[in-house]
C-alpha positions in Angstrom: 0.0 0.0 0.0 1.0 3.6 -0.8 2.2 5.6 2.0 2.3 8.6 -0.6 -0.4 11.5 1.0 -2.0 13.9 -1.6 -1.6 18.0 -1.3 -3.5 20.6 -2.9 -2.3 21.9 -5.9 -2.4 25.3 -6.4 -4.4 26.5 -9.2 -1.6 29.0 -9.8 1.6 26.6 -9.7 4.0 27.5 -12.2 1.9 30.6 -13.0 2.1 33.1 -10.3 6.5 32.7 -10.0 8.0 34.8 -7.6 10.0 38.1 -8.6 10.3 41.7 -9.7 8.1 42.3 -12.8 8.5 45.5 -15.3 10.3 47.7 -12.6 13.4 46.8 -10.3 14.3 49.4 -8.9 12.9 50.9 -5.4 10.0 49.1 -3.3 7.6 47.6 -5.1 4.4 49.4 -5.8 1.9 46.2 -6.2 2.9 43.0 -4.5 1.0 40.2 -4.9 0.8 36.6 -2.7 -1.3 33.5 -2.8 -2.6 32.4 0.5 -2.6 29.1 -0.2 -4.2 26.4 2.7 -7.0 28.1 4.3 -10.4 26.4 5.4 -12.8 28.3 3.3 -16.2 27.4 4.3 -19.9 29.3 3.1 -22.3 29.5 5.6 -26.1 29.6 5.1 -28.5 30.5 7.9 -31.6 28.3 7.6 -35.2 29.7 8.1 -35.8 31.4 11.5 -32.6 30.3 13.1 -31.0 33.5 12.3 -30.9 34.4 16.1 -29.7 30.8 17.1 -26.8 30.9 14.8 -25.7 34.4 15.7 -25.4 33.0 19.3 -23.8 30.0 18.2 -21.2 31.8 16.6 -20.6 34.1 19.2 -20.1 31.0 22.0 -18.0 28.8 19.4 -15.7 31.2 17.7 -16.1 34.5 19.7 -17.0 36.7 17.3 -20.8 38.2 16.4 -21.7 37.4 12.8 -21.8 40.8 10.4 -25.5 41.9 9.4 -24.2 43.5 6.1 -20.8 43.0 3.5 -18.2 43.5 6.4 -15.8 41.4 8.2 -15.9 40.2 11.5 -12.4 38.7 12.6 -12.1 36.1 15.2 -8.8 34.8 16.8 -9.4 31.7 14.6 -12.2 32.2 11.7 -13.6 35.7 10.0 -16.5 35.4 8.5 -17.1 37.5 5.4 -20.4 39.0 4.5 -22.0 38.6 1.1 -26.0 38.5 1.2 -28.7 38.0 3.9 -28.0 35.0 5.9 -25.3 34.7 4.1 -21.1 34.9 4.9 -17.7 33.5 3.7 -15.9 31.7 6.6 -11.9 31.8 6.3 -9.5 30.4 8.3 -5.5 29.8 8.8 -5.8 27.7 12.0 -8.6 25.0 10.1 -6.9 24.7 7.4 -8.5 22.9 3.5 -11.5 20.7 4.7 -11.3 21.0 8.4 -12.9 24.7 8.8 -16.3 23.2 6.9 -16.6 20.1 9.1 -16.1 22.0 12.5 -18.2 24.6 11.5 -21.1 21.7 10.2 -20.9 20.0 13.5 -20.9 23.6 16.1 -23.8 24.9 13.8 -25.4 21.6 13.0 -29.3 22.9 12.3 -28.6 26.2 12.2 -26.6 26.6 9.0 -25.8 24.8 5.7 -22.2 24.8 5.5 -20.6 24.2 2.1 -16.4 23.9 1.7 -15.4 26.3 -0.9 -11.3 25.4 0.1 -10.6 23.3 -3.2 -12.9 25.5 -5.5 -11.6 28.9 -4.6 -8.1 30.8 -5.1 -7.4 33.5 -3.1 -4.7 36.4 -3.4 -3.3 39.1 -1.8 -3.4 42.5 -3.2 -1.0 44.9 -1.6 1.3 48.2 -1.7 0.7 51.7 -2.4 -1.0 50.9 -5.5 -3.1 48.4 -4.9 -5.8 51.0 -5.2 -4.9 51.8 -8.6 -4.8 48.6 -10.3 -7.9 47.0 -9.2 -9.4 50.5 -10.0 -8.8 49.5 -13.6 -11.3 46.4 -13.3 -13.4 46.8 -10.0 -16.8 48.8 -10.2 -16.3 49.7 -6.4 -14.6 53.1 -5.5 -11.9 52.0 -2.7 -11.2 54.8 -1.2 -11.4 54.6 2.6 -13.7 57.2 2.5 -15.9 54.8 0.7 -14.1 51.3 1.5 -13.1 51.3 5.0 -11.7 49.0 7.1 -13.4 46.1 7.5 -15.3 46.6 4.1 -16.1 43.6 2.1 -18.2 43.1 -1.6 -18.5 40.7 -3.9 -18.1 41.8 -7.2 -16.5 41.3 -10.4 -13.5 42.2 -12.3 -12.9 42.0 -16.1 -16.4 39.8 -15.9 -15.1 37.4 -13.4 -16.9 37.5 -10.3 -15.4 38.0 -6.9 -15.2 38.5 -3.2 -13.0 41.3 -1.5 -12.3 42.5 1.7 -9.8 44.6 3.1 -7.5 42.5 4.8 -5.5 44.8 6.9 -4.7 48.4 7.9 -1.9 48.5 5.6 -4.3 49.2 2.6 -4.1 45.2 1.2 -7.1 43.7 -0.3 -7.9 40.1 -0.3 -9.5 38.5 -2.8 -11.4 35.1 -3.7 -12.0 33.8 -7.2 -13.9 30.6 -8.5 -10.5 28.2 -9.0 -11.6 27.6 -12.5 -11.2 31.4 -13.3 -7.9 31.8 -11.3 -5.4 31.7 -14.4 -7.2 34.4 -16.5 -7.8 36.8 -13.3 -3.9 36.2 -12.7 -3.5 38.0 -16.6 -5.7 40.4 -16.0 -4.3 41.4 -12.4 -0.3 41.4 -13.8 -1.2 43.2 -17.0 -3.0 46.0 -15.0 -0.1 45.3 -12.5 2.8 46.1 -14.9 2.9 49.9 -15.6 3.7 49.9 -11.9 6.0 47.5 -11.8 5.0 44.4 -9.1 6.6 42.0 -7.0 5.1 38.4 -6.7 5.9 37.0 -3.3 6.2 33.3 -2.4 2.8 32.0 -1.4 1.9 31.2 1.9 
């Protein structure tokens, strides 16, 4: 018997190569990194449980459940709103599969929970212009005026759909795309990437 144990491939391997694109010199103005091994999880609230599961939430993973396209981050899962009832669950520390089944069995009859882990890519968007890059695609003004911290929207770019959200205070934008669509979002991000110049860090 094979002792061999299977990985997740990337849907970007051998696409999205580490390095300096188009400009070398200074700090890079785009980089871009594949987060590659999170649990990625929808959640669904079922008729009239919507109080139920907000509690559940709060007494499993500490955080309250958002009511609207925001994130609310836990120490372990944020969960990502996109509709009514509706929310994106990510996660480092339940990595692939394991984020769907522990959220199935803590919300067991108050949620459908689907894994999304194989069937999404996910990449972060970062440095001082970030902004202007997805800009060229994104029907959403980003300005923190408009986009603050802790904003989220799902959306599409160059006809591709997709969820964002703001992932930190340094002005970086996560994003999640259907894995089928991941190698022509990749073109469309580095070719609206290159008259800045980008660096593509090792994923992670």
């Amino acid at each position: 018997m094979s002792d061999r144990t299977l990985h997740h491939l990337s849907a970007l391997a051998g696409i999205a190569v580490p390095g300096r694109y188009d400009k070398d010199e200074g700090e890079p103005s785009v980089v871009i990194t594949e987060l590659t091994g999170l649990g990625l999880a929808t959640v669904a609230c079922r008729k009239g449980q919507a109080s139920a599961l907000s509690a559940a939430v709060r007494k499993a993973y500490g955080v309250d459940l958002p009511a609207s396209s925001r994130v609310a981050q836990g120490a372990a899962i944020s969960f990502i709103g996109y509709g009514p009832g509706q929310w994106l669950a990510v996660s480092v520390a339940l990595a692939n599969e394991a984020l769907a089944v522990d959220l199935a069995a803590k919300l067991q009859g108050l949620a459908s929970v689907s894994d999304q882990s194989g069937g999404r890519t996910v990449l972060r968007i970062g440095g001082s212009r970030a902004r202007d890059v997805l800009a060229k695609g994104l029907p959403i003004d980003l300005d923190p005026r408009a986009f603050p911290l802790g904003s989220a929207a799902t959306s599409a770019i160059s006809h591709i759909g997709v969820q964002l959200w703001q992932a930190d205070d340094t002005r970086s934008y996560d994003i999640a795309i259907f894995r089928s669509l991941s190698e022509s979002f990749w073109r469309w991000l580095t070719a609206s990437a290159a008259e800045f110049g980008y660096e593509v860090t090792p994923a992670r």
